[in-house]
N, C-alpha and C positions, 0 to 999 in steps of 0.2 A: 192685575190691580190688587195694593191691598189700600183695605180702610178707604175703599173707594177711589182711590184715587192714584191715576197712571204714573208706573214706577218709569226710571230712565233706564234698566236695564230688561233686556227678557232674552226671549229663547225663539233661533228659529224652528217649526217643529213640521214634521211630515204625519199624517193622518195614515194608518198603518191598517186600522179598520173599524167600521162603522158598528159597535156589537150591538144595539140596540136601538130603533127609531121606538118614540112616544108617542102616545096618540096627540100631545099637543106641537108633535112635529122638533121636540127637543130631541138630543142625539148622543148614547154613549158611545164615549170615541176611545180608541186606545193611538197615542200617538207617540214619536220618538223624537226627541229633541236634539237637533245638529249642529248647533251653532248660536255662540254668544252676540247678540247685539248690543249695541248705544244707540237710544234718541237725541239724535241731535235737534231736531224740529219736528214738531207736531203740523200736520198742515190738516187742518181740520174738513175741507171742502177740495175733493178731488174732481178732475173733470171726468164727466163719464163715469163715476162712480157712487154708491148710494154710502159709503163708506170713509172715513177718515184716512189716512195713510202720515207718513213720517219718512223723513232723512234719516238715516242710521249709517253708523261702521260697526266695522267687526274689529273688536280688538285683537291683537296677538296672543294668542294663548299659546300657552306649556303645558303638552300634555305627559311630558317626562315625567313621573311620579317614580318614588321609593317603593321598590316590590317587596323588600321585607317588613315598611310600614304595613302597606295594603293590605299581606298576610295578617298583620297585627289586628287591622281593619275588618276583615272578616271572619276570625276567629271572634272578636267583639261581640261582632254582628249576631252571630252561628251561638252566642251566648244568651246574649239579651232574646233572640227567636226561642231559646230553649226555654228562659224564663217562664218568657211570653207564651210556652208551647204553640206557637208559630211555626210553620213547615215552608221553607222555601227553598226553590233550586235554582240559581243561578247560571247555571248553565253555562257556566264558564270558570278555567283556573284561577284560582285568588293572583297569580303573577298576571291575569289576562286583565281584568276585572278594573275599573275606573271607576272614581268616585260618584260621579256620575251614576252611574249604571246602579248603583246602590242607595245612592242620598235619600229617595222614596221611599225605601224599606228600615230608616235606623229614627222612625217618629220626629224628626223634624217638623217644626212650626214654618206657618209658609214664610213668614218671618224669616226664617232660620233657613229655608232654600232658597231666597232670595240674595240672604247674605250669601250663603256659598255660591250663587250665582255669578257674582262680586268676585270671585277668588279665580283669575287667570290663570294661574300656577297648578298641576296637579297634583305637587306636595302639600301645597298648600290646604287645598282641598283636601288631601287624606289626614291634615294634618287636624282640620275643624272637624273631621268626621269624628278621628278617637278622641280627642275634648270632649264632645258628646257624650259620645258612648262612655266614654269613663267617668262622665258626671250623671248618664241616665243609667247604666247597670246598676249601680248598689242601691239605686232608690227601688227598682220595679224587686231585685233581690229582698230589699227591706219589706214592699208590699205583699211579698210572697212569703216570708215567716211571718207575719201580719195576720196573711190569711190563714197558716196553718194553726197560732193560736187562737184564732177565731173559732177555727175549726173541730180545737178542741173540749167548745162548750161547758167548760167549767169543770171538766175531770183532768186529774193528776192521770199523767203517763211516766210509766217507768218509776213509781215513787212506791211501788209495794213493796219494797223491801222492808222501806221506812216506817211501813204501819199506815202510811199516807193513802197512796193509791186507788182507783177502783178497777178491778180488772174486769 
């Protein structure tokens, strides 16, 4: 759901494991998503059921994608984590690696994995991931000299040659 309100496409997903029950009986889940659907019909009142359900297909997907984009795609990624001092391991070769498998880690808006939900093609998909990345790296880069002259609270560095400086 976003903005409240049930989108036409989603994901089917397997529950992979339970990390955490609440005491008010909520549930952290870690799950893996398999497959693209379409709502075709909402059917609101299932029999036998306390639950709503839906008509769907699966559309055709391509998961053929560009292994030297993808390379591209995670050297990105493996940039903006560095920014970010972010540590992750993927645990797979950038040739193995789908866009997919990384969409969660390069700050997408649910918005924004929604659209690439949208994208049947797996070029396609490698192809909105470095869009991204090449319009979110030089902003968090720009945040990061940001902070360094922040950092530098109001002293001149490297200016004592000049008479300037405080060392």
């Amino acid at each position: 759901m976003i903005e409240d309100r049930l989108q036409d496409y989603g994901s089917l997903v397997t529950i992979m494991e339970i990390s955490k029950v609440h005491e008010d009986g909520e549930l952290d889940i870690k799950t893996k998503g398999s497959k693209v659907f379409r709502i075709l019909e909402v059917i609101k009142d299932v029999p036998d059921k306390l639950y709503s359900g839906a008509i769907v297909n699966y559309p055709e997907t391509n998961e053929e994608g560009n292994i030297e984009l993808m390379k591209k795609v995670m050297n990105s990624i493996r940039e903006l984590h560095r920014l970010l001092r972010v540590d992750k391991d993927f645990k797979k070769k950038d040739e193995e690696v789908k866009a997919f498998d990384v969409a969660h880690h390069v700050g997408l808006s649910l918005e924004e994995e929604y659209e690439m939900l949208h994208l049947l093609q797996e070029r396609q998909r490698q192809e909105y991931l470095k869009r991204h990345l090449t319009k979110v790296i030089p902003l968090v880069a720009e945040m990061e000299q940001l902070k360094e002259k922040i950092k530098l609270n109001g002293h001149f560095k490297n200016l004592s040659g000049l008479g300037f400086g405080h060392e």
